[in-house]
Structures are given as structure tokens and as C-alpha cells.
N, CA, C and O atoms as CSV, one atom per row, in Angstrom:
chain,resi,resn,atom,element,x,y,z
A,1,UNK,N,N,19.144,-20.125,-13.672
A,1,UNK,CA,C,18.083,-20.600,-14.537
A,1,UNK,C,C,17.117,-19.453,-14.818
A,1,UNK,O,O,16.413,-18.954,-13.939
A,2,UNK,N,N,17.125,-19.043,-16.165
A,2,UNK,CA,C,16.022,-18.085,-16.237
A,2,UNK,C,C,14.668,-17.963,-16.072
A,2,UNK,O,O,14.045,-18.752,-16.783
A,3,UNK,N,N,14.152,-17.419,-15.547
A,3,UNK,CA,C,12.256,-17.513,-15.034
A,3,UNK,C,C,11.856,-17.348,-16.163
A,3,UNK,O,O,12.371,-16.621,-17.013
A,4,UNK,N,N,10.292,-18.431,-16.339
A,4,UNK,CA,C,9.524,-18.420,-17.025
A,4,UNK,C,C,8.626,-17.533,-16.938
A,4,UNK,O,O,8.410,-17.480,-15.728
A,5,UNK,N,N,7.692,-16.502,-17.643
A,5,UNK,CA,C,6.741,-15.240,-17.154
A,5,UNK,C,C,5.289,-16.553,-18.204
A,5,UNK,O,O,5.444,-17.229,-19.221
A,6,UNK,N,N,4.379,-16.414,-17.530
A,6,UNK,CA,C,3.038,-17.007,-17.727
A,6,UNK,C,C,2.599,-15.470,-18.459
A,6,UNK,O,O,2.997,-14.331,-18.212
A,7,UNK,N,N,1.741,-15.918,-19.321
A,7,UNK,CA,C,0.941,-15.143,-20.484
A,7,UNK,C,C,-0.543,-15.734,-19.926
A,7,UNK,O,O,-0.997,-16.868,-19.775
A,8,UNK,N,N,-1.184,-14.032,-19.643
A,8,UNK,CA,C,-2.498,-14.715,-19.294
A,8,UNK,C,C,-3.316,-14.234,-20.504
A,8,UNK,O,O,-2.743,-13.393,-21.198
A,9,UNK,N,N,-4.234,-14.513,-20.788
A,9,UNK,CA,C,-5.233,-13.899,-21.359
A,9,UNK,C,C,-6.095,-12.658,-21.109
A,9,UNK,O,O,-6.469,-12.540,-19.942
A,10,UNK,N,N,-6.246,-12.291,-21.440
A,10,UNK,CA,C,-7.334,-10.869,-21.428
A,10,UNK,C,C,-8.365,-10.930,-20.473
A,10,UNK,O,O,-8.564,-10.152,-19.540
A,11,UNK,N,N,-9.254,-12.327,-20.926
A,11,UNK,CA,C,-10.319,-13.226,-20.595
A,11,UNK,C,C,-9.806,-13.279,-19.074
A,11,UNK,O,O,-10.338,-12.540,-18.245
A,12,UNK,N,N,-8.954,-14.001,-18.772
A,12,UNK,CA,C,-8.493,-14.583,-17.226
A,12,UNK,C,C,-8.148,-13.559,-16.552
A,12,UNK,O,O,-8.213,-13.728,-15.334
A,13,UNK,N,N,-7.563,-11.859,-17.141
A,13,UNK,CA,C,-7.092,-11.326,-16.393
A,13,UNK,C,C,-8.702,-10.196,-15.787
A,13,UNK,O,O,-8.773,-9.531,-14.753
A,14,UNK,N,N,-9.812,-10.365,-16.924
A,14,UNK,CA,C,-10.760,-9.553,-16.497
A,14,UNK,C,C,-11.417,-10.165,-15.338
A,14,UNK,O,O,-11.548,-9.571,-14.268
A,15,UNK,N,N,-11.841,-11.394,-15.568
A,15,UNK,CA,C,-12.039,-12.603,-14.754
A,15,UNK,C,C,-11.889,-12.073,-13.003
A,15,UNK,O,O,-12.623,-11.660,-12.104
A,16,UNK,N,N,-10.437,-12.398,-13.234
A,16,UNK,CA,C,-9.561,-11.796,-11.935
A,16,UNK,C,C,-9.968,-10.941,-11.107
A,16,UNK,O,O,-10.240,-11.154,-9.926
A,17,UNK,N,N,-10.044,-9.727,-11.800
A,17,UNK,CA,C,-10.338,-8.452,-11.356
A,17,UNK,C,C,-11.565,-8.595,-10.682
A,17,UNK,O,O,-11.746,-8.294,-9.502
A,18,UNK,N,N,-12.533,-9.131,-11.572
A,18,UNK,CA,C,-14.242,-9.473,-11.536
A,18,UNK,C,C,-14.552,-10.356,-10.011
A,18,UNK,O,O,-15.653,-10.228,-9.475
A,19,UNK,N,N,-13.730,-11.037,-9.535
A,19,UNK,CA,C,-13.291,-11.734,-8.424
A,19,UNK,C,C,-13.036,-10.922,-7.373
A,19,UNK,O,O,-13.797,-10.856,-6.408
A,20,UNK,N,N,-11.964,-10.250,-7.475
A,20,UNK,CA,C,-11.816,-9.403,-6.762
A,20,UNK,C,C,-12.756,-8.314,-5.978
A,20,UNK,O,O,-12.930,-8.005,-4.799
A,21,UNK,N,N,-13.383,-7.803,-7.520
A,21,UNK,CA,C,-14.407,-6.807,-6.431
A,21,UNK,C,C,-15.459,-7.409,-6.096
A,21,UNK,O,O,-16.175,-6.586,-5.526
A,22,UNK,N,N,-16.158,-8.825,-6.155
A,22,UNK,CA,C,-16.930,-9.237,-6.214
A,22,UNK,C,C,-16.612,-10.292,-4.987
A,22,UNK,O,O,-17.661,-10.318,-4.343
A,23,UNK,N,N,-16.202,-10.672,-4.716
A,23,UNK,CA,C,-15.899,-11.870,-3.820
A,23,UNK,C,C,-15.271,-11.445,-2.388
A,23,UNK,O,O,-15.052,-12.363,-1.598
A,24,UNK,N,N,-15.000,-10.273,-2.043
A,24,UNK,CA,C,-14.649,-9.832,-0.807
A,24,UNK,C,C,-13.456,-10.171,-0.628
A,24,UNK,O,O,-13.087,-9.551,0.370
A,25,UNK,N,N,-12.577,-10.835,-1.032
A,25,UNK,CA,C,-11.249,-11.639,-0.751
A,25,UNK,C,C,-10.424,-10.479,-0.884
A,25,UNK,O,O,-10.616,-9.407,-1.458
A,26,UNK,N,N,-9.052,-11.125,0.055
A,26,UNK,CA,C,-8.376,-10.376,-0.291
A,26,UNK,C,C,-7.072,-10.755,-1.636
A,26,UNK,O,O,-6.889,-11.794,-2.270
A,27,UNK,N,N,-6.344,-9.410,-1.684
A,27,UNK,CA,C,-5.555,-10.012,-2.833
A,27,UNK,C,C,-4.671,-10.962,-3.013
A,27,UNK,O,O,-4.260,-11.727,-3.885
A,28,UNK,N,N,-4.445,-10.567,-1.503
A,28,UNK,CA,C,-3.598,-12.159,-1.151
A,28,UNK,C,C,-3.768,-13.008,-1.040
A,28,UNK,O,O,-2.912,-13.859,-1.285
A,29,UNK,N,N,-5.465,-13.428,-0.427
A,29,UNK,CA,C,-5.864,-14.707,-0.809
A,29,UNK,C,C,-5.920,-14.962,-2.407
A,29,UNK,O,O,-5.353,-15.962,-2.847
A,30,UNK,N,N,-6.683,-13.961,-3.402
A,30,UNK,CA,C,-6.944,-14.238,-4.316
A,30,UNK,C,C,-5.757,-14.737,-5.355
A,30,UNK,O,O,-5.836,-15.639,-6.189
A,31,UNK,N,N,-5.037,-14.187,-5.160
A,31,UNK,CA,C,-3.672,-14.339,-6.076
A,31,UNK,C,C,-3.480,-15.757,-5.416
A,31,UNK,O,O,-4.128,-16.464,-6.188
A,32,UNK,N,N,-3.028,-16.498,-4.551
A,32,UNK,CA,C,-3.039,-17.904,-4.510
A,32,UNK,C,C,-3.917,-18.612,-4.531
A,32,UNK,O,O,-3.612,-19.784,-4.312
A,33,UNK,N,N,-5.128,-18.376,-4.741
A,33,UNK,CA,C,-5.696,-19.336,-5.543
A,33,UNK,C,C,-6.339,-19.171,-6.461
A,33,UNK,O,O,-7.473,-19.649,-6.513
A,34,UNK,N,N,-5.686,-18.264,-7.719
A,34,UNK,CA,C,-5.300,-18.368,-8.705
A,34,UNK,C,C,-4.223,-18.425,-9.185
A,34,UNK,O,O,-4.055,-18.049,-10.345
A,35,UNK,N,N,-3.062,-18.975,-8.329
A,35,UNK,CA,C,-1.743,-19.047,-8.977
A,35,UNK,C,C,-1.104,-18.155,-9.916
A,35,UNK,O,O,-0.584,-18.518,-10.971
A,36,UNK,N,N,-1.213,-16.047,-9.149
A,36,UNK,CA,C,-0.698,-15.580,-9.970
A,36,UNK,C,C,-0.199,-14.658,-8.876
A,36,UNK,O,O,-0.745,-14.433,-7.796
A,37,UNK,N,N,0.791,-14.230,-9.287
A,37,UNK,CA,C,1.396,-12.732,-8.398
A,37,UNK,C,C,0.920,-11.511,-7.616
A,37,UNK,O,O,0.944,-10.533,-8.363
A,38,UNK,N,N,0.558,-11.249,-6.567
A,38,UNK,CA,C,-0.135,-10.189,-6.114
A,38,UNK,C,C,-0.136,-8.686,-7.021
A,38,UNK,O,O,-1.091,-8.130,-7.564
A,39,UNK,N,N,1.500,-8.216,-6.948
A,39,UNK,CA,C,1.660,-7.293,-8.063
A,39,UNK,C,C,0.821,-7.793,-9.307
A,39,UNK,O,O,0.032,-6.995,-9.813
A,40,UNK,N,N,0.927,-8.875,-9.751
A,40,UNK,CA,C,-0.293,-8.982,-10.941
A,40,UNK,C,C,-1.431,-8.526,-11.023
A,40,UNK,O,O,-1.960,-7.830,-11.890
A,41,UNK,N,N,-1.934,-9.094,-9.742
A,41,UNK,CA,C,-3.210,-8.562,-9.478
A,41,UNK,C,C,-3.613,-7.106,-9.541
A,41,UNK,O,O,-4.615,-6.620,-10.064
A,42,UNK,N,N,-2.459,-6.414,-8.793
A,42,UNK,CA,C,-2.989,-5.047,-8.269
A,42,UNK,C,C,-2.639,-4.449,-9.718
A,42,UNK,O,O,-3.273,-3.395,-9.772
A,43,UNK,N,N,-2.003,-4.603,-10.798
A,43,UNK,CA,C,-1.539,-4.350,-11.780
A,43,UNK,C,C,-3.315,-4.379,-12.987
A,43,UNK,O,O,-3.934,-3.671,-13.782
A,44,UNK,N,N,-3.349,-5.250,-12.557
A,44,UNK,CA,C,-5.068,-5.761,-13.742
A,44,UNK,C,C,-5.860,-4.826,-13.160
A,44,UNK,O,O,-6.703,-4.231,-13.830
A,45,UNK,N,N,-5.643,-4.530,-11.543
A,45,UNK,CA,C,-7.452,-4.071,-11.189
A,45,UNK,C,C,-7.118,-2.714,-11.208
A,45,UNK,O,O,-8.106,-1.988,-11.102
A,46,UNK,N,N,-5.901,-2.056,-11.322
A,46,UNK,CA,C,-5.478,-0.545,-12.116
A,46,UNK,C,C,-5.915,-0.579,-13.167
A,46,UNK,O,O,-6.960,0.068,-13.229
A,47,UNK,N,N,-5.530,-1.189,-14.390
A,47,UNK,CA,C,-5.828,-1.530,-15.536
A,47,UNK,C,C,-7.351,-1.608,-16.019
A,47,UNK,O,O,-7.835,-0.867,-16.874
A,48,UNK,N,N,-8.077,-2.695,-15.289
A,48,UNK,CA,C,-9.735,-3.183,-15.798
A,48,UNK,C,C,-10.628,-2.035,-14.898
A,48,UNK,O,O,-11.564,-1.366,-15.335
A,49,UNK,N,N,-10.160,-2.008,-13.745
A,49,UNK,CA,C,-11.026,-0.971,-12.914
A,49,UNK,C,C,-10.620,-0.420,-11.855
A,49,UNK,O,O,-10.314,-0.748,-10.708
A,50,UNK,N,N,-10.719,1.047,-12.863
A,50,UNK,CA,C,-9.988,2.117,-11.858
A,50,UNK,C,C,-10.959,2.921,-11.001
A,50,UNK,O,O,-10.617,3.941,-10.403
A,51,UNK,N,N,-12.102,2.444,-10.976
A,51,UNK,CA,C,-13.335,2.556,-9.762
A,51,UNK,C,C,-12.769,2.268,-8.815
A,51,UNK,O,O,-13.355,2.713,-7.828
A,52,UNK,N,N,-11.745,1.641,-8.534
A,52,UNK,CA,C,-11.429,0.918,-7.123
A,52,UNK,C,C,-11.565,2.276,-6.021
A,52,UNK,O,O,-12.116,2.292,-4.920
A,53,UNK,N,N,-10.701,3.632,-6.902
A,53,UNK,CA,C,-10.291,4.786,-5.962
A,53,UNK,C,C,-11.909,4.677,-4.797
A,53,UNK,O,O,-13.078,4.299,-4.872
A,54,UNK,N,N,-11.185,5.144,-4.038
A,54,UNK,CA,C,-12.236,5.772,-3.281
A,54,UNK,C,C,-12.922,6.993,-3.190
A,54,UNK,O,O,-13.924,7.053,-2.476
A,55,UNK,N,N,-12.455,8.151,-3.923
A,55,UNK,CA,C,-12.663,9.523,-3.999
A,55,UNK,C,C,-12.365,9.932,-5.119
A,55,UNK,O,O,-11.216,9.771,-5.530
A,56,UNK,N,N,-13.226,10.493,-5.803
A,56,UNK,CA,C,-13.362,11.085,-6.953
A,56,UNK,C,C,-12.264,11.568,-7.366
A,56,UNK,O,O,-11.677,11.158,-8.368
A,57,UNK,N,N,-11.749,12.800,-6.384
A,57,UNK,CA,C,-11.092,14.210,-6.871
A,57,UNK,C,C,-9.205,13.151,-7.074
A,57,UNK,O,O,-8.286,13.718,-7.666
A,58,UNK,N,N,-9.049,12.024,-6.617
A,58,UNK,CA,C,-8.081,11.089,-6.231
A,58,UNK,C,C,-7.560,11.551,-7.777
A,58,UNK,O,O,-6.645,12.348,-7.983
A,59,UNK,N,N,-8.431,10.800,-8.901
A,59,UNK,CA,C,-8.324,10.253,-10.226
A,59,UNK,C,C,-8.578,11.059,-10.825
A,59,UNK,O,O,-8.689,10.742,-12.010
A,60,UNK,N,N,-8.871,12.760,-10.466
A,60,UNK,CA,C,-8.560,13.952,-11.610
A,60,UNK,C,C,-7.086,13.739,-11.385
A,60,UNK,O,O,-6.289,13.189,-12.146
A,61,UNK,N,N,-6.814,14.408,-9.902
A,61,UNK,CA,C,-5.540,14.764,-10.308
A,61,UNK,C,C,-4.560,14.138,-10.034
A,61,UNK,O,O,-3.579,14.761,-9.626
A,62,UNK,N,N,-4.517,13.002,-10.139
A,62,UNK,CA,C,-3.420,12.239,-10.793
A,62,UNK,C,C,-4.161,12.022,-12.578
A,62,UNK,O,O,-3.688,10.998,-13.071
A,63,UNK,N,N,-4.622,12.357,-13.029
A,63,UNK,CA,C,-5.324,11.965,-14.499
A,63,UNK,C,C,-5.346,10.857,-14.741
A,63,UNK,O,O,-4.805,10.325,-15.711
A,64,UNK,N,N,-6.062,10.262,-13.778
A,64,UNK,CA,C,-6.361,8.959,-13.879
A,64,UNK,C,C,-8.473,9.194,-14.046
A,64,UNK,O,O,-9.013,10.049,-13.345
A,65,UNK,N,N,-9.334,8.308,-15.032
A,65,UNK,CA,C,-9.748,7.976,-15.233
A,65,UNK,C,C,-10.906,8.547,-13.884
A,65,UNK,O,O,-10.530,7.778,-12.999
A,66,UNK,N,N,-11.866,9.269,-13.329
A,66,UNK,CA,C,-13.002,9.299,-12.825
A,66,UNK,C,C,-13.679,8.257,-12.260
A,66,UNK,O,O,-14.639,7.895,-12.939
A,67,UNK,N,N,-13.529,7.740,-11.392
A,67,UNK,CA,C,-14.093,6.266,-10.893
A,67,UNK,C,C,-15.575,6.321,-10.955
A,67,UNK,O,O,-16.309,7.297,-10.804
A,68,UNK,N,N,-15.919,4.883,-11.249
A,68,UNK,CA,C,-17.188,4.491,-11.507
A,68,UNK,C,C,-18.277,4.504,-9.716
A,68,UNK,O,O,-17.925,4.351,-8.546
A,69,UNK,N,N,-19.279,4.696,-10.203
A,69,UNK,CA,C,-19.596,5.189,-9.414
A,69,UNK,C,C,-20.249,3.459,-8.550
A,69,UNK,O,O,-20.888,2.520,-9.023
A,70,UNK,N,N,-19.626,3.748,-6.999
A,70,UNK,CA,C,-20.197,2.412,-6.149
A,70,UNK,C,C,-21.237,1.774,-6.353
A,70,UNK,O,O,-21.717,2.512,-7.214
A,71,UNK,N,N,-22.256,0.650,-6.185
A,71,UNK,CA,C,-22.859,0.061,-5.738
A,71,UNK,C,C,-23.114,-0.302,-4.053
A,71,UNK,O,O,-22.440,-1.286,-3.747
A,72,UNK,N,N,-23.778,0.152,-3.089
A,72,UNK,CA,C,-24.053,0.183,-1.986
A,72,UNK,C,C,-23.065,-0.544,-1.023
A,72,UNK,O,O,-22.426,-0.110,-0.064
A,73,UNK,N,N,-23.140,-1.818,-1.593
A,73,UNK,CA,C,-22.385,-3.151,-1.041
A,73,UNK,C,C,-20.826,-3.090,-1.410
A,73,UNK,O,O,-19.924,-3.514,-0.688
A,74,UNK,N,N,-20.693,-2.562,-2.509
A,74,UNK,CA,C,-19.484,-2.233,-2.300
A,74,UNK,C,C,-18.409,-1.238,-1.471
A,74,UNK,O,O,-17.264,-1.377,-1.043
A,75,UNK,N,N,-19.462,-0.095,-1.481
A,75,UNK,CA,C,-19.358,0.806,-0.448
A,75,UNK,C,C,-19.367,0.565,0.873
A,75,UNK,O,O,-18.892,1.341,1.702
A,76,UNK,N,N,-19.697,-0.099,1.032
A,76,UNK,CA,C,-20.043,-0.541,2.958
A,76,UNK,C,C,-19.002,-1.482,2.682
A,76,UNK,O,O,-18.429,-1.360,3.765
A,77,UNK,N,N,-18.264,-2.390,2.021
A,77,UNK,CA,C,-16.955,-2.921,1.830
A,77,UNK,C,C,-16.023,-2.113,1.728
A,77,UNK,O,O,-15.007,-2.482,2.317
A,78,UNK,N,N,-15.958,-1.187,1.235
A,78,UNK,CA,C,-14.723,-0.425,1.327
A,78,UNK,C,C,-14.435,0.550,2.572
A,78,UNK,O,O,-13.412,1.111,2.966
A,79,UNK,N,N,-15.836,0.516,3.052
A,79,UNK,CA,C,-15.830,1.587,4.477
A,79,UNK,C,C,-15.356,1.046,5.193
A,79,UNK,O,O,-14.574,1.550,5.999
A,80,UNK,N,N,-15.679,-0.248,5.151
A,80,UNK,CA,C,-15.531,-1.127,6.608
A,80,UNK,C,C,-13.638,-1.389,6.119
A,80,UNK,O,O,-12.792,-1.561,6.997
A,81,UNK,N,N,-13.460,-1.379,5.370
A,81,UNK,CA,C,-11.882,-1.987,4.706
A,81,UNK,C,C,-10.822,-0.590,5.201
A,81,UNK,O,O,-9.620,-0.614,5.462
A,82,UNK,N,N,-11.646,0.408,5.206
A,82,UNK,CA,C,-11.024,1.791,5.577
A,82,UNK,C,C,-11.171,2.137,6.697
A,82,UNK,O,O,-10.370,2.988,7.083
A,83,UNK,N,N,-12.255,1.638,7.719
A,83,UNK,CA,C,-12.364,1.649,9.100
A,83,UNK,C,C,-11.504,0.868,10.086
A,83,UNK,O,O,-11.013,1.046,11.201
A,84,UNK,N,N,-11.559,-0.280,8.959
A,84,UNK,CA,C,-10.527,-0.716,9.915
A,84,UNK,C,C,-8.893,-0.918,9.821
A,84,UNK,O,O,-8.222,-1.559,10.629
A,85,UNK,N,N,-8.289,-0.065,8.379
A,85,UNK,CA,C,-7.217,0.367,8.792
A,85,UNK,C,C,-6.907,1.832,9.784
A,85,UNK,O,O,-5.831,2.145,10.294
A,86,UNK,N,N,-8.177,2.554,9.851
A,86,UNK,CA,C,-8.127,3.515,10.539
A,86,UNK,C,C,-7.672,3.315,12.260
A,86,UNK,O,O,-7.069,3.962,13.117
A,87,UNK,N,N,-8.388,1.977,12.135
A,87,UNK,CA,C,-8.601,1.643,13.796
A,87,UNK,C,C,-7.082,1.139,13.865
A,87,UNK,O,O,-6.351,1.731,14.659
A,88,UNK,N,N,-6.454,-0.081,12.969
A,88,UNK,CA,C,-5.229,0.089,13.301
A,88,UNK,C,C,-4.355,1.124,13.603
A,88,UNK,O,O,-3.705,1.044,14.645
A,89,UNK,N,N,-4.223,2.121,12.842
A,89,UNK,CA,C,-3.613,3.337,12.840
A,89,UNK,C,C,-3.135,3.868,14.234
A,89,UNK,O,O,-2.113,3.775,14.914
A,90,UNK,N,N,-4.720,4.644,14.366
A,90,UNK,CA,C,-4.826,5.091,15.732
A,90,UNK,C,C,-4.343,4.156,16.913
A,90,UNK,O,O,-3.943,4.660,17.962
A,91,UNK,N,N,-4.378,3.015,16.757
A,91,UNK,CA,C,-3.984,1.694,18.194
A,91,UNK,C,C,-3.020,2.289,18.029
A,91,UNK,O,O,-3.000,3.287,18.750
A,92,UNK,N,N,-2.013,2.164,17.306
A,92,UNK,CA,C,-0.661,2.246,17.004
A,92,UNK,C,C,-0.094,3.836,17.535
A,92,UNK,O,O,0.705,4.181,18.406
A,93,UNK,N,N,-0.902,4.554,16.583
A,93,UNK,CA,C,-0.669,5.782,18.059
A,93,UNK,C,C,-0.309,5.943,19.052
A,93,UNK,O,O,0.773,6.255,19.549
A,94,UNK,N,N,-2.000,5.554,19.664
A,94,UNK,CA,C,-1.811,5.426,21.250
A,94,UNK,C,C,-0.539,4.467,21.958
A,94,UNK,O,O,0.191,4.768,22.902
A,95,UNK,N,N,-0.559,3.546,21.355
A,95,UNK,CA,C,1.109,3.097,21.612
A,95,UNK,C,C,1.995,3.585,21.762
A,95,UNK,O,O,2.783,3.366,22.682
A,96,UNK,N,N,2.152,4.688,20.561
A,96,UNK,CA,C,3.163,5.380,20.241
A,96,UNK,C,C,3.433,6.628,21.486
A,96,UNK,O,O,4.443,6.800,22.169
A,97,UNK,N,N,2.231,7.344,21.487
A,97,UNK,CA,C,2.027,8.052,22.545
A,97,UNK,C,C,2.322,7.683,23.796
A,97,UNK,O,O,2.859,8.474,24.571
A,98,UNK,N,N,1.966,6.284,24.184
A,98,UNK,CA,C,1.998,5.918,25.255
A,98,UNK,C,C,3.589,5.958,26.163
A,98,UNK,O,O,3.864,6.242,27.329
A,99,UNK,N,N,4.639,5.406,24.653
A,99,UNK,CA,C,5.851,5.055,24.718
A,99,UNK,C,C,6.571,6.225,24.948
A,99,UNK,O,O,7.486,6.188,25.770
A,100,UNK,N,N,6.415,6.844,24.593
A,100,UNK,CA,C,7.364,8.510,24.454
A,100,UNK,C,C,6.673,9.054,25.699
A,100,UNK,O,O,7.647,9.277,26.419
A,101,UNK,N,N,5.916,9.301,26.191
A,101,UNK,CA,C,5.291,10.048,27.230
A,101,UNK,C,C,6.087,8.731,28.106
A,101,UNK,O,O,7.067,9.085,28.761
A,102,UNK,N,N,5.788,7.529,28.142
A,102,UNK,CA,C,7.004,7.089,29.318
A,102,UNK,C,C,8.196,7.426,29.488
A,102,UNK,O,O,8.692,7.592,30.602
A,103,UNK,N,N,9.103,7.636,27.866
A,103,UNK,CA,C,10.265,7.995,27.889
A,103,UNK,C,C,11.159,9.246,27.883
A,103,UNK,O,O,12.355,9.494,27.730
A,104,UNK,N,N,9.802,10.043,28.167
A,104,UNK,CA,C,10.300,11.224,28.335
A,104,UNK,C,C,10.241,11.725,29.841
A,104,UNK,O,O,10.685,12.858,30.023
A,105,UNK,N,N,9.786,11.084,30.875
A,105,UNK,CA,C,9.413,10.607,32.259
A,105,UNK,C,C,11.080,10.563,32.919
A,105,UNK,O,O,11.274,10.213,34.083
């Protein structure tokens, strides 16, 4: 049976985005409850706002678009969003570390 593809509007897809940076959610929440595809999502907020980058020099050189410059609150959202994949990271490390230094024992 061939899949149906939903046509959003312009309107719904800025909407979206507007949600996104605004509402703290994540995309995965957000995409179900708006009944649309995650790839959708991450697809619009490339598209409507490419501020998302975190670092300037990111979006020269890939020639992408100069990101808009934060608002405070958004910034302390994205720190904290980057802190704490950092903290995963490193756990995972020390795991890692932990494991090989046993197995090399």
C-alpha cells in the first residue's frame, strides 16, 4: 500500500520550529504531539532557523547562514543541553577506561 506524505503549510511548519525553540521540549516530544516526523522537524528548524548552531565559525564553513545571535535563556538552554551530553560522554569513558584497564589485568 503506498504511503500517504501530509503537506504542511508554511504557517504550521514555522509554527513548529517557533515551539521548538521556545518551549524547551524536546524533538521527540514535540513531533508527537504534533503528529509529524522527527526528521521533519529537524528538517524545518535547518530550514526556518539556522541560529540553532551553537558557534559561529560552525555556519561559515560549512556556508551555512551566520547564526542569529542568542537570547540569554536560550543560551543557558543550550549550555545546560551541552553539559549534559558532556557529562554523559565522559561517564561513558570512565566506564570505558574502567573496562580495559580490567582487561588488560
Amino acid at each position: 500500500m503506498p504511503r500517504k506524505y501530509r503537506q504542511h503549510t508554511e504557517e504550521f511548519k514555522l509554527e513548529a520550529v517557533k515551539l521548538l525553540t521556545q518551549s524547551g521540549k524536546s524533538i521527540r516530544v514535540l513531533a508527537r504531539e504534533l503528529g509529524v516526523d522527527r526528521s521533519s522537524l529537524y528538517r524545518w528548524r535547518d530550514e526556518f532557523d539556522p541560529g540553532h548552531l551553537m558557534h559561529p565559525s560552525e555556519g561559515v564553513a560549512k556556508g551555512k547562514p551566520t547564526p542569529r545571535l542568542m537570547s540569554q535563556d536560550e543560551e543557558v538552554r543550550a549550555l545546560r543541553r551541552q553539559n549534559e551530553i558532556l557529562r554523559e560522554e565522559r561517564d561513558f569513558l570512565k566506564k570505558a577506561a574502567a573496562f580495559f584497564a580490567k582487561e588488560s589485568q
